[in-house]
C-alpha positions in Angstrom: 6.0 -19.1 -13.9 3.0 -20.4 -15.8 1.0 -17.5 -17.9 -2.5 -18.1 -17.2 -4.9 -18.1 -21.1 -6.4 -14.9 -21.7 -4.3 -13.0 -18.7 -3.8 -9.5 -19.9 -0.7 -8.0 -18.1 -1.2 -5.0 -17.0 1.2 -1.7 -16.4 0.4 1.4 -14.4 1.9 3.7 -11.7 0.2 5.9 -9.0 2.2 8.9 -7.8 2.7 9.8 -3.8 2.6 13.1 -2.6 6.0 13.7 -1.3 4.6 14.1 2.5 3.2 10.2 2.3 6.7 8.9 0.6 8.4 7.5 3.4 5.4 5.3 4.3 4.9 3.9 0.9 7.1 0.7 1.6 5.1 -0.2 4.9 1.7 0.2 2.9 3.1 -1.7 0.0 3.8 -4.6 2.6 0.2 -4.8 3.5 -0.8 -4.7 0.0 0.9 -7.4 -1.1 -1.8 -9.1 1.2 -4.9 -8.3 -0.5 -3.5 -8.2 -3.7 -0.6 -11.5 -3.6 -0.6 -11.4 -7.5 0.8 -8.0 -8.0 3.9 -6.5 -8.6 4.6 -3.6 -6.4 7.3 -1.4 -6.8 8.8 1.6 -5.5 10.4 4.3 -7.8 11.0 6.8 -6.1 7.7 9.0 -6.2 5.9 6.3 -7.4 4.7 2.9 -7.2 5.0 0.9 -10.1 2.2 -1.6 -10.6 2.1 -4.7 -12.4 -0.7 -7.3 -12.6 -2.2 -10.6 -14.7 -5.1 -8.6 -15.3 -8.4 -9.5 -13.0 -7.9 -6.8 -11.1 -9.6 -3.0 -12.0 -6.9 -0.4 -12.3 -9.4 2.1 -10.5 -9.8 0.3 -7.7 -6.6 -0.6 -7.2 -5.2 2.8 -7.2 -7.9 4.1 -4.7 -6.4 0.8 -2.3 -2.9 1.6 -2.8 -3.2 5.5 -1.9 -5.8 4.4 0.7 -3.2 2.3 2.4 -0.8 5.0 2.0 -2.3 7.1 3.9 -3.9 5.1 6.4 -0.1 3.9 7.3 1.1 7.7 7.5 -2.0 8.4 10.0 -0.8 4.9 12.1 2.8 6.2 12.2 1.7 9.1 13.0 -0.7 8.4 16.1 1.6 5.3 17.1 2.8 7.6 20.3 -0.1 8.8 21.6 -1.9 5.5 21.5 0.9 3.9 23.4 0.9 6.9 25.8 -3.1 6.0 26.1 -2.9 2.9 26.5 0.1 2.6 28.9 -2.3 5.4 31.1 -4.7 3.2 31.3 -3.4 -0.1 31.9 -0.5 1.2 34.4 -1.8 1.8 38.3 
């Protein structure tokens, strides 16, 4: 792997609440999406986060527990918007 001139590598971790744990894998899925040149991984009750630097700790941490909880609320609603949807298109 090629180190790109004046990359700064960067460490951090963001903690999930214990009720959002069991959807941190699906979120980290989708994350690796917006951000392909990250290192995401889970440890336990956190996610461990690693980047060539670019990239604004802030805002990354807001996307990470943004898509954490976003993934909990679509697991969470997955049954009644197939019950909705299978009212609707059913006769």
């Amino acid at each position: 792997m090629t180190k790109l001139r004046n990359a700064i590598e960067a460490e951090f971790v963001v903690d999930i609440p214990p009720q959002f744990e069991k959807h941190a894998d699906a979120a980290m899925l989708r994350l690796q999406a917006l951000y392909p040149n990250c290192r995401l991984v889970w440890k336990g009750d956190t996610i461990s986060i690693g980047s060539s630097g670019g990239i604004a700790e802030d805002q990354l941490r807001k996307d990470i527990l943004h898509a954490v909880y976003r993934e909990k609320i679509y697991a969470e609603t997955l049954v009644t918007r197939e019950a909705l949807v299978a009212a609707v298109t059913s006769r």
